[in-house]
C-alpha positions as CSV (number, residue, x, y, z in Angstrom):
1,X,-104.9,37.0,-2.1
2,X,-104.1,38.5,-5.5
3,X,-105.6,38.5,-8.5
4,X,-103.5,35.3,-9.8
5,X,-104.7,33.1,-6.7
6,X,-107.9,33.9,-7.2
7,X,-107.8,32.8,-10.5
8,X,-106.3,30.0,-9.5
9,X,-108.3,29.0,-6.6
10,X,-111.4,29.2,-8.2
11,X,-110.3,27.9,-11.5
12,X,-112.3,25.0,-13.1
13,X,-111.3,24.9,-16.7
14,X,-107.7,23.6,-17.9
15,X,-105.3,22.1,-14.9
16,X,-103.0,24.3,-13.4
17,X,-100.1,22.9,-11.3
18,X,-98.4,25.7,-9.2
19,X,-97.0,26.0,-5.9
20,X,-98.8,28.7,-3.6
21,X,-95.7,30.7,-2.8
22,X,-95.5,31.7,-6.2
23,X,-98.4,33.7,-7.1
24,X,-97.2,36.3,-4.6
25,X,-93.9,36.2,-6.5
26,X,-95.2,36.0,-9.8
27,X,-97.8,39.4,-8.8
28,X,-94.8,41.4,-7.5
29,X,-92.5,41.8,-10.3
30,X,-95.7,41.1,-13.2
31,X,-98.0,43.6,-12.3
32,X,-96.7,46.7,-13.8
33,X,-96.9,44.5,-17.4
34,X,-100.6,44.3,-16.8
35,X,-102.9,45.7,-19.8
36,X,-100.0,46.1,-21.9
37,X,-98.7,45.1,-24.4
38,X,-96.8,42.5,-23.0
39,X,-95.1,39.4,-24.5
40,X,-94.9,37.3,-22.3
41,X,-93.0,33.2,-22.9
42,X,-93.5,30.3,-20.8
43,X,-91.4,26.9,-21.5
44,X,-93.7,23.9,-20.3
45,X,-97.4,24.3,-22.1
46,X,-98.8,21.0,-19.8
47,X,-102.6,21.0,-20.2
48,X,-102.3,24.7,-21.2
49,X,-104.4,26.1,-17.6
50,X,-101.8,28.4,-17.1
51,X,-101.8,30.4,-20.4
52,X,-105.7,30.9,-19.6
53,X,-104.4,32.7,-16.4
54,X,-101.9,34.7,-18.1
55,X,-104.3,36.0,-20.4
56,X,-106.8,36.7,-17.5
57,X,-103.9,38.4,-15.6
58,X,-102.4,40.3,-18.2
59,X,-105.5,41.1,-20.5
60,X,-106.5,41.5,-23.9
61,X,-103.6,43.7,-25.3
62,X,-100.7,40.6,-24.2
63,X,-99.4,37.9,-26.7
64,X,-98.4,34.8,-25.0
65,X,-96.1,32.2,-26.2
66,X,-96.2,28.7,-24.8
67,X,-93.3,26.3,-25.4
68,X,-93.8,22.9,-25.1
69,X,-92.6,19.2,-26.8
70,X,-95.6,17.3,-26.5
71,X,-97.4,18.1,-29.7
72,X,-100.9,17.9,-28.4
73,X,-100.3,21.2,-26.8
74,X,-100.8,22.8,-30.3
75,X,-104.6,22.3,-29.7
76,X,-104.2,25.2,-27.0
77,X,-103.6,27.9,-29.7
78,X,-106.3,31.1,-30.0
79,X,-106.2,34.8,-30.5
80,X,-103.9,35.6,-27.9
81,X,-101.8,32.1,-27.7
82,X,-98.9,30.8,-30.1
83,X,-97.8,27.2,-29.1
84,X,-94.0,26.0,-30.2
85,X,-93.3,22.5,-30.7
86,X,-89.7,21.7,-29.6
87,X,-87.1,20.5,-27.3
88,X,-85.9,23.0,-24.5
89,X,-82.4,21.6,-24.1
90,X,-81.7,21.6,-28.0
91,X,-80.2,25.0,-28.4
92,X,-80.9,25.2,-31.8
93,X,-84.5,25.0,-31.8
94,X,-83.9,28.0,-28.6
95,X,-81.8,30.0,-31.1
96,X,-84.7,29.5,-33.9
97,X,-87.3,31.0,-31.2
98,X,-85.1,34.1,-30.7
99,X,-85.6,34.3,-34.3
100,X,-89.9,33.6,-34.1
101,X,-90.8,35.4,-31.4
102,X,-91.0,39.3,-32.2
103,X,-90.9,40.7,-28.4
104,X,-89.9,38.6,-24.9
105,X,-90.7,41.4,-21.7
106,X,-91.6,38.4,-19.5
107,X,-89.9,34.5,-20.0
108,X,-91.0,32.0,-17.3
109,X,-89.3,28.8,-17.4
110,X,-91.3,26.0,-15.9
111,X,-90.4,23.4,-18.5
112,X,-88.4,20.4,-18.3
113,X,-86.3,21.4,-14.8
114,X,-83.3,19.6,-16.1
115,X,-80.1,20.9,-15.6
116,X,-79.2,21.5,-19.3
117,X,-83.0,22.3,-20.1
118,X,-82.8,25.5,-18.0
119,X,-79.2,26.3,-18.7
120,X,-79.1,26.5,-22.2
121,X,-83.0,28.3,-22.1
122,X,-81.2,30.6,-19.7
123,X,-78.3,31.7,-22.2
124,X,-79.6,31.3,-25.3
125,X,-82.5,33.6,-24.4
126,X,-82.0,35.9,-21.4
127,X,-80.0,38.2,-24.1
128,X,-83.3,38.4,-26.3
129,X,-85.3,39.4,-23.1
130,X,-86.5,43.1,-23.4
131,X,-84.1,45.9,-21.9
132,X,-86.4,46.3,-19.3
133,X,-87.7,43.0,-18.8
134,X,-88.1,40.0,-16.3
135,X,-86.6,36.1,-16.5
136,X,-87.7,33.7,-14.0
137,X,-86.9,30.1,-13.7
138,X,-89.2,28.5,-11.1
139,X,-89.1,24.4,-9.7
140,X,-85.4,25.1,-8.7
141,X,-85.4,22.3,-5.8
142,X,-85.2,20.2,-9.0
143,X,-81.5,21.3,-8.5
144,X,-81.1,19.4,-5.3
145,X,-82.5,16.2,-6.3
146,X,-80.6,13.4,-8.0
147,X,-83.4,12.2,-10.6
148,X,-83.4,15.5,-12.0
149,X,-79.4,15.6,-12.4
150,X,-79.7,17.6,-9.0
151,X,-77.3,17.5,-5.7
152,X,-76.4,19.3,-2.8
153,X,-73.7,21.9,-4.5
154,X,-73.4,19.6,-6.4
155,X,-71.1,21.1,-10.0
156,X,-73.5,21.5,-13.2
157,X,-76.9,22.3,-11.7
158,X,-78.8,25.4,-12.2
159,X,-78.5,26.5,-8.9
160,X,-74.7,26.3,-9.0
161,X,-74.6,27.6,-12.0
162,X,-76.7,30.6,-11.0
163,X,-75.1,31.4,-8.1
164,X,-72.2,32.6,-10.7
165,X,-74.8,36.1,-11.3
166,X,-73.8,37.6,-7.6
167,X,-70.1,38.3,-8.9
168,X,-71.4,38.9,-12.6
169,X,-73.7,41.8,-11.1
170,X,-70.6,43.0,-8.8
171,X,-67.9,42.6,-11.5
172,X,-67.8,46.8,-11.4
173,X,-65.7,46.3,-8.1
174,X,-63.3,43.3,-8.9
175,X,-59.5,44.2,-9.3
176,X,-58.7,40.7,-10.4
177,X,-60.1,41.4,-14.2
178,X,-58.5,38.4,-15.3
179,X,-61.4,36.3,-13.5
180,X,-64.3,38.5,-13.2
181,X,-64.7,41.2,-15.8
182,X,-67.8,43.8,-16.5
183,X,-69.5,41.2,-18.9
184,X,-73.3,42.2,-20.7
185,X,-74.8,40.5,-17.8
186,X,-73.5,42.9,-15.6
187,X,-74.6,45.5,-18.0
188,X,-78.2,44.7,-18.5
189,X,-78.6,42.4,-14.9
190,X,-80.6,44.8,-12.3
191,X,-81.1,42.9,-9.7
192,X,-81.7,39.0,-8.6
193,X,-84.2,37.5,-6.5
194,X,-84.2,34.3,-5.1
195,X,-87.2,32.7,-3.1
196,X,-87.7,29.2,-2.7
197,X,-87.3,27.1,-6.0
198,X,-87.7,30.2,-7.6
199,X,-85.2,32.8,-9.1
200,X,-86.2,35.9,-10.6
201,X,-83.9,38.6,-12.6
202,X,-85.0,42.3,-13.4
203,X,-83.3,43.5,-16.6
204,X,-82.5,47.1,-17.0
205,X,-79.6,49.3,-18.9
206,X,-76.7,49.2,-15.9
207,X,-73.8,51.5,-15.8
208,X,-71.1,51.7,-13.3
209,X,-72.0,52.3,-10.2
210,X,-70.4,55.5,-8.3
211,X,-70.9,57.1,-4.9
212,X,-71.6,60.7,-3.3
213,X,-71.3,62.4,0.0
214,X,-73.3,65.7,0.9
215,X,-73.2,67.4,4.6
216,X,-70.4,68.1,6.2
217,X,-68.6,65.7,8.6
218,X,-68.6,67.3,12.5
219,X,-66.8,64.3,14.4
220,X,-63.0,62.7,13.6
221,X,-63.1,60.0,11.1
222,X,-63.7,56.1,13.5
223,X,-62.2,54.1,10.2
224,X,-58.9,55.4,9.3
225,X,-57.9,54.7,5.6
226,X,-56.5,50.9,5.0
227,X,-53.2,51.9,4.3
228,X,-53.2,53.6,7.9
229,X,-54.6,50.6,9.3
230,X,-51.8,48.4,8.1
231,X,-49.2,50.6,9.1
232,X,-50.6,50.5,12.7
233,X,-51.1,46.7,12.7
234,X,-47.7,46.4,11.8
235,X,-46.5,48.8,14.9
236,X,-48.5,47.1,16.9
237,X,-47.4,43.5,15.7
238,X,-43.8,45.1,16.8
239,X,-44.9,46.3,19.8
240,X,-46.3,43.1,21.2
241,X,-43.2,41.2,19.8
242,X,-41.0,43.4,21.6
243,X,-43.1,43.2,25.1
244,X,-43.1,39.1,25.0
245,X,-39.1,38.7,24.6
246,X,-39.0,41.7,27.7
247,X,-37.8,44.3,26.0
């Protein structure tokens, strides 16, 4: 059990809703932020328990912004907490956080988990997310259910929509630059990890990728270049051909 589910377990101030799979998610890509300091934004204040654990988890040196349209959530404010009054899905109020808050190394979205609510969070402020920073969007089986704006692959949901980051992180390799193209996702996009209802990307500076070889090879090649490869499939297209008319 780590330090956030101990928090958590024996928490009895604020409420905290969370589901128990995620502390272990939240502590592995966190805990090098920890006594920093580390700004750290979460969309969806509720009764404000979870900015109490943040503090505790990330200690005295982190700022923590909560984002939240219910009003009363202003009452949650102290030293260490700044509370923003706003709707997630309008991207003008998201454009006129980019503009409040100084610093984002850490933004957790557990807000609305509507569609549009976590799209347009996603890309009006994954580019304001520090160089080396983390996004992570959590409640994702919201994307699956119909009350939400959810469905089985169903076009427009986050997870869809998501699923769009494996080629953007890969877009080095296309050939067909007309459809996927190096983009400044690929450029600043690490890595993604997805766990259940959870997805969590690792920002840091990318450049293309290129390979190396060392040692010396001691044994024929087993894969012969693709060009060869057609050229034999071809012979032995021809081959077979000619063996089934008997000649």
């Amino acid at each position: 059990m780590n330090d956030l589910e101990k928090y958590f377990t024996a928490n009895t101030g604020r409420l905290i809703h969370k589901w128990k799979h995620y502390f272990e998610i939240y502590d592995r890509h966190f805990s090098r932020f920890r006594d920093t300091e580390v700004h750290v934004v979460e969309f969806g204040v509720s009764q404000g328990g979870s900015l109490q654990m943040w503090k505790n988890y990330f200690g005295p040196k982190a700022k923590i912004f909560g984002i939240d349209i219910n009003h009363h959530c202003k009452k949650f404010e102290d030293e260490q907490v700044e509370i923003f009054i706003g709707d997630q899905e309008d991207r003008i109020f998201l454009k006129s956080l980019a503009k409040k808050i100084p610093k984002i190394d850490i933004l957790i979205d557990d807000g609305g988990h509507a569609m549009k609510q976590q799209i347009n969070t996603f890309e009006e402020l994954f580019p304001y997310i520090d160089n080396n920073g983390v996004y992570l969007c959590e409640d994702l089986h919201t994307s699956y259910w119909p009350e939400w704006g959810g469905g089985y692959k169903k076009r427009g949901t986050f997870i869809q929509y998501s699923k769009n980051f494996i080629d953007f992180i890969n877009a080095w390799h296309s050939v067909q630059k007309s459809k996927l193209r190096v983009t400044d996702f690929t450029n600043s996009a690490h890595s993604l990890h997805y766990y259940d209802s959870v997805l969590v990307i690792e920002k840091r500076p990318m450049k293309k990728p290129f390979h190396l070889k060392t040692g010396a090879p001691t044994i024929p090649d087993l894969n012969p270049p693709m060009s060869s490869f057609r050229r034999f499939k071809g012979q032995w297209k021809h081959t077979i051909d000619r063996i089934i008319r008997g000649r």
